[in-house]
C-alpha positions in Angstrom: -9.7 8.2 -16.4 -8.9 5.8 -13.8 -11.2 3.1 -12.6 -10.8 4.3 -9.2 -11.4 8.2 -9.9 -14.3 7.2 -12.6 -16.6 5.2 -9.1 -15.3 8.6 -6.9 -16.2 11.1 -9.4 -18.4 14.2 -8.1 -21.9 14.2 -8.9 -22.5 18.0 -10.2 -25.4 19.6 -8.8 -25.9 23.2 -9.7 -23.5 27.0 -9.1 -23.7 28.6 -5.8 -23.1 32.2 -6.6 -22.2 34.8 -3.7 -20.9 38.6 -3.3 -17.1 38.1 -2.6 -16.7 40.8 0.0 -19.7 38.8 1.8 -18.1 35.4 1.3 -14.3 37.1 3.0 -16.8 38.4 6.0 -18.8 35.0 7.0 -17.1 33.3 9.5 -17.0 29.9 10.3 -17.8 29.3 6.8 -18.6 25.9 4.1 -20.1 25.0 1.3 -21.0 22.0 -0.2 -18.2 21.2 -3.3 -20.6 19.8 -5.3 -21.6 22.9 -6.4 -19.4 25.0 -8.5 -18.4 28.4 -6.6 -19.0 31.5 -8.3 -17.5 34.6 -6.7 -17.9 38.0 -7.8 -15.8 41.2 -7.4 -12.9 40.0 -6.1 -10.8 43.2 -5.6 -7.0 43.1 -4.7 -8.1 43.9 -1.2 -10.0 40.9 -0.9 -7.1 38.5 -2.2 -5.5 37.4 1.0 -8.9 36.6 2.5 -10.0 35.1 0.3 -6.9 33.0 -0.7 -6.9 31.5 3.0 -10.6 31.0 3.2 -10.6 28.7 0.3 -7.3 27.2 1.3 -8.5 25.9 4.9 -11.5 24.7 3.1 -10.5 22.8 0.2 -6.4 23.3 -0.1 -4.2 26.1 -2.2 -3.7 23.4 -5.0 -7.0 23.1 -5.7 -7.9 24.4 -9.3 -9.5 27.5 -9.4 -10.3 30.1 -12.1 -10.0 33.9 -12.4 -12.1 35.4 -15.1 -11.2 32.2 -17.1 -8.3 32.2 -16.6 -7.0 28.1 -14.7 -4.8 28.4 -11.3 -5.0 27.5 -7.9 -6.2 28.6 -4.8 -2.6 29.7 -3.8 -2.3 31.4 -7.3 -5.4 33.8 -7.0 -5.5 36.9 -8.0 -7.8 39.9 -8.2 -10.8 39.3 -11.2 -14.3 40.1 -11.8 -15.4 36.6 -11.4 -13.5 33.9 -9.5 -14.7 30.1 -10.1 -14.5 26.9 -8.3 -15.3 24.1 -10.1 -16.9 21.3 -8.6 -14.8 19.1 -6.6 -14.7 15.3 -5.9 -13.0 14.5 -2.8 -9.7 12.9 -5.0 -9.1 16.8 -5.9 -8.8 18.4 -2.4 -5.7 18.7 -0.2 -8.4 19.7 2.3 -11.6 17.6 3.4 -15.2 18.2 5.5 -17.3 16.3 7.3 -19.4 15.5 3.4 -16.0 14.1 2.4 -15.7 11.8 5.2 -19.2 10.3 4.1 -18.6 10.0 0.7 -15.4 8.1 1.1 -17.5 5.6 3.5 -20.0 5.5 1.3 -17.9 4.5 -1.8 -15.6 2.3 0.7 -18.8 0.4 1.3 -20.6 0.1 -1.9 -21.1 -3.5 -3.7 -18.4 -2.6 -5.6 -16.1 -1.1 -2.9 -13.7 -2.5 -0.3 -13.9 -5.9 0.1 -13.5 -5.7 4.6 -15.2 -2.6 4.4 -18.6 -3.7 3.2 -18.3 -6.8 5.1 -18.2 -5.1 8.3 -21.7 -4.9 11.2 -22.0 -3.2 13.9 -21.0 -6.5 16.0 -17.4 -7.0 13.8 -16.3 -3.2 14.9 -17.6 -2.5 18.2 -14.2 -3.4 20.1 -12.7 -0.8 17.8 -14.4 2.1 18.9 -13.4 1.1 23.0 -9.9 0.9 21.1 -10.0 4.4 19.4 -11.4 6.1 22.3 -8.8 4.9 24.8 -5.7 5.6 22.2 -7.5 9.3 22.3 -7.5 9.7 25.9 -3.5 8.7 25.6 -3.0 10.9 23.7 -4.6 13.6 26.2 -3.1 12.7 29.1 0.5 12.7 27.3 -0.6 16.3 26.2 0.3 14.8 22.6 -1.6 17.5 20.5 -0.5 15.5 16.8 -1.8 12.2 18.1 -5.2 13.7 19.8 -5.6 15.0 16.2 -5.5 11.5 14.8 -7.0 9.6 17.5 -9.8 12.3 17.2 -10.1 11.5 13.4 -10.0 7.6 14.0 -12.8 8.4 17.1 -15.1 9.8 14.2 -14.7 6.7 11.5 -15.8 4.5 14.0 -19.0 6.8 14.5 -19.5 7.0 10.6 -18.6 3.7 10.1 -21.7 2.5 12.1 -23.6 5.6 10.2 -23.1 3.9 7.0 -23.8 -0.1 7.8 -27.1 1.1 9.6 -27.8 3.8 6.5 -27.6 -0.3 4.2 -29.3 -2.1 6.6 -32.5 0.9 6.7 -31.5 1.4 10.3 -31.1 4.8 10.6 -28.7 7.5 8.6 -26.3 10.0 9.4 -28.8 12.7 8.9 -30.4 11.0 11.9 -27.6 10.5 14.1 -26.7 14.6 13.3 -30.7 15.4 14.3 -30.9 13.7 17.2 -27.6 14.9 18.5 -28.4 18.8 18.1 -31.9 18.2 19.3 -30.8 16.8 22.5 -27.5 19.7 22.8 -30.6 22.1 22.4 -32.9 20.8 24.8 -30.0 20.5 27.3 -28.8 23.6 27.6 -31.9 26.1 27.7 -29.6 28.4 29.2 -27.8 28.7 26.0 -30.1 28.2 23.2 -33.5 28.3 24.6 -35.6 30.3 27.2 -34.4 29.1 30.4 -32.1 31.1 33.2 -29.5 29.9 35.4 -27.0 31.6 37.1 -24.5 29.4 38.6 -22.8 26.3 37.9 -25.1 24.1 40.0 -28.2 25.3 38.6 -26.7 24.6 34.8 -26.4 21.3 36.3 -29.1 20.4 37.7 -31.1 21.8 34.6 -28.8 20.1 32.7 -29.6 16.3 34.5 -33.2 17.8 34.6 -33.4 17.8 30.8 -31.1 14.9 30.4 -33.6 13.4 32.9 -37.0 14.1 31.0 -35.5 12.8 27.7 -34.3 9.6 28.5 -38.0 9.3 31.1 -35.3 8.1 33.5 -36.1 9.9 36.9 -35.3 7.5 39.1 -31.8 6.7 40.5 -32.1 3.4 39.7 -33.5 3.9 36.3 -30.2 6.1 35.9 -27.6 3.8 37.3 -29.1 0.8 34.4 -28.4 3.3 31.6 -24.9 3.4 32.7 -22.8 1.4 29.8 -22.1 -1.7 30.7 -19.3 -2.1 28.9 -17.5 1.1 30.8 -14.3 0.2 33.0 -15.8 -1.4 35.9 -14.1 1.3 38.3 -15.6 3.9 36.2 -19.3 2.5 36.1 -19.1 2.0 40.1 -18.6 5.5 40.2 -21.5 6.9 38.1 -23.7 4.2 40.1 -22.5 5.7 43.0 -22.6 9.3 42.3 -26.4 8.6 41.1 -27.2 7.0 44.1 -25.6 10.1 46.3 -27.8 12.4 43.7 -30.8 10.3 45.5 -29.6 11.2 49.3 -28.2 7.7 49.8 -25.1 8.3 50.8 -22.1 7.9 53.6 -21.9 11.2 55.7 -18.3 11.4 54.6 -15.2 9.6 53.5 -14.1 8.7 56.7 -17.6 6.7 57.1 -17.0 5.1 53.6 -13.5 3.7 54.7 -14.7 2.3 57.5 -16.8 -0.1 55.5 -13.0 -1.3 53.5 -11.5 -3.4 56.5 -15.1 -5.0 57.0 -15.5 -6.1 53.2 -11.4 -6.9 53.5 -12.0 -9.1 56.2 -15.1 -11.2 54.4 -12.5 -11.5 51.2 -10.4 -13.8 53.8 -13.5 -15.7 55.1 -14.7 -16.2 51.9 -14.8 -20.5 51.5 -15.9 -20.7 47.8 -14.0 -19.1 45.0 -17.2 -17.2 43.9 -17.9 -16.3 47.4 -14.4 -14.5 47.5 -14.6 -12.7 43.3 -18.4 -11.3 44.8 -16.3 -10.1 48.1 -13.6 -8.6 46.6 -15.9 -6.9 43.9 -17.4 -5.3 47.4 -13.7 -4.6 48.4 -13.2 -2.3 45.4 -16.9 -0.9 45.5 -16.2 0.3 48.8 -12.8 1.6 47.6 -14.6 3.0 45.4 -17.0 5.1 47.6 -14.1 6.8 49.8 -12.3 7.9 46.3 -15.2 9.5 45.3 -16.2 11.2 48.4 -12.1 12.7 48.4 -13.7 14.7 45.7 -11.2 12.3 42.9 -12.4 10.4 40.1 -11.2 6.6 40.9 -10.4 5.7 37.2 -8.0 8.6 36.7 -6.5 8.3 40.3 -6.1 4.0 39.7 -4.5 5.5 36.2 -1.6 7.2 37.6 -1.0 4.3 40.2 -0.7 2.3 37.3 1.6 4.5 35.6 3.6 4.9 39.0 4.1 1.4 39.6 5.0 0.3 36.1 7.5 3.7 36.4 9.3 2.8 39.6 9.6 -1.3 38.3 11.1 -0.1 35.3 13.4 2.0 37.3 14.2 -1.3 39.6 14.9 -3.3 36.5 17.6 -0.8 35.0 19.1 -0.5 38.9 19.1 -4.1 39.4 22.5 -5.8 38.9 20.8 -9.3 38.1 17.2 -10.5 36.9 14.6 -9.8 39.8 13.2 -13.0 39.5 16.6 -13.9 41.4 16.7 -11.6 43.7 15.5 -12.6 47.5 11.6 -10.7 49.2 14.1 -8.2 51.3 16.7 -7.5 48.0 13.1 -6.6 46.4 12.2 -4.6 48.9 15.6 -2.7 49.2 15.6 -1.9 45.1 11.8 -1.1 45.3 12.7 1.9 48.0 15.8 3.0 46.1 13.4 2.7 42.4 10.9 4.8 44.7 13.7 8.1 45.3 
């Protein structure tokens, strides 16, 4: 056997035995593959079930047997007894989440990947920034193969910080997956516990409520300092905002908040020291800010698509243009930027 198959070789732990007809019925269903699968009474009416059960879960070229007889999931037939052996990750076409940690896990043993186990939670942390914005790409360009990937690559970054803290005696996975279906639980009593709502606003409000009472943040301002810092800084002004709004402090309406963006325009021109004028035109965007948000529009998406107009309509001016733009005159610029802009 190969070095590499020997150090990823599953640990056998015991036979899960069920009825087969039961097994075709559960939905929604898994088991853990280091456990041989023993099914019984697999009629010819249960075949096809069956057959794409086990396929979704562990492929159709995984080796199965039928009364002892060796073939694959896609070569299943009807038997007394159907048996999955147990199954390392290296013999799947298909994978779970228990997969996923036991790759990490032998990526980052002593004897393992040489980056991998010299990774920290410090050394990745720009990746996970990195894999969510390549996700939210792939959303907005309705890309349904990429969101697939980006959401696998999303996940590896979660685990990845799973297994250094599980080496370090930080915390484990089995933590991480506790806490988050506590806190799904508690925040949606609705749902899954005893409480009633019956509109959208109340599920919200119970939901900041409990959201509220777990992180003991009541306060507005206790709620605007647990907003990441290291969110766009558009995007953070406008949870700050909408926190503060959630505390009555507020403008009236949009037209109040744009009266405040000539007044913090006008201080950005009388700033005198260059630190003056970043502080003013950090006030400039705030209050840009402030009237986006009060429009009913989330300012990072909205800034998004300006960005994806502009760099649109230049690209169009650069394919129009007859010479480099850089040689052009202001009013030629202005003439190819209204022509890029039909």
């Amino acid at each position: 056997m190969r070095k590499d198959k020997e150090n990823c070789a599953v640990e056998r732990i015991g036979v899960l035995s069920a009825d087969a007809a039961k097994f075709a019925a559960a939905s929604d269903l898994t088991y853990d593959t280091r456990f041989a699968l023993e099914l019984n009474g697999v009629g010819e009416e249960l075949v096809p079930e069956l057959r794409a059960k086990l396929a979704a879960l562990i492929g159709e070229d995984a080796a199965i047997e039928c009364d002892g007889r060796e073939t694959t999931v896609g070569g299943m037939t009807a038997c007394d007894r159907l048996r999955v052996p147990p199954l390392s990750f290296l013999q799947k076409s298909r994978h779970d989440f228990a997969d996923l940690l036991a790759i990490m896990k032998r990526l980052c043993a002593k004897d393992g990947c040489e980056w991998d186990k010299a990774q920290t939670h410090e050394s990745i942390r720009a990746n996970a920034i990195e894999e969510a914005y390549e996700l939210v790409d792939a959303i907005d360009n309705k890309d349904v193969d990429n969101m697939r990937e980006e959401c696998g690559d999303v996940m590896l970054q979660s685990v990845f910080h799973c297994q250094i803290a599980d080496k370090s005696g930080e915390f484990d996975v089995g933590d991480v997956l506790s806490e988050l279906c506590n806190k799904l639980i508690e925040r949606h009593p609705p749902v899954v516990g005893d409480g009633v709502t019956t509109n959208a606003d109340e599920r919200l409000a119970a939901w900041d409520a409990a959201k509220a009472k777990e992180k003991g943040a009541y306060s507005a301002s206790a709620k605007m300092k647990r907003i990441a810092k290291a969110l766009p800084a558009v995007e953070r002004a406008y949870k700050a905002q909408k926190a503060a709004a959630k505390a009555r402090f507020d403008f009236a309406s949009a037209q109040d908040a744009a009266a405040k963006v000539p007044e913090e325009l006008q201080e950005c021109f009388g700033a005198v020291t260059a630190e003056d004028r970043e502080m003013e035109c950090g006030d400039l965007l705030f209050a840009a800010v402030n009237v986006v948000r009060l429009l009913k529009c989330d300012p990072e998406v909205a800034l998004s698509r300006a960005v994806n107009k502009f760099v649109g309509r230049f690209e169009r001016m650069e394919k129009i243009a007859d010479r480099p733009l850089a040689e052009m005159t202001a009013a030629q610029l202005d003439e190819l930027w209204n022509e890029a802009k039909k």
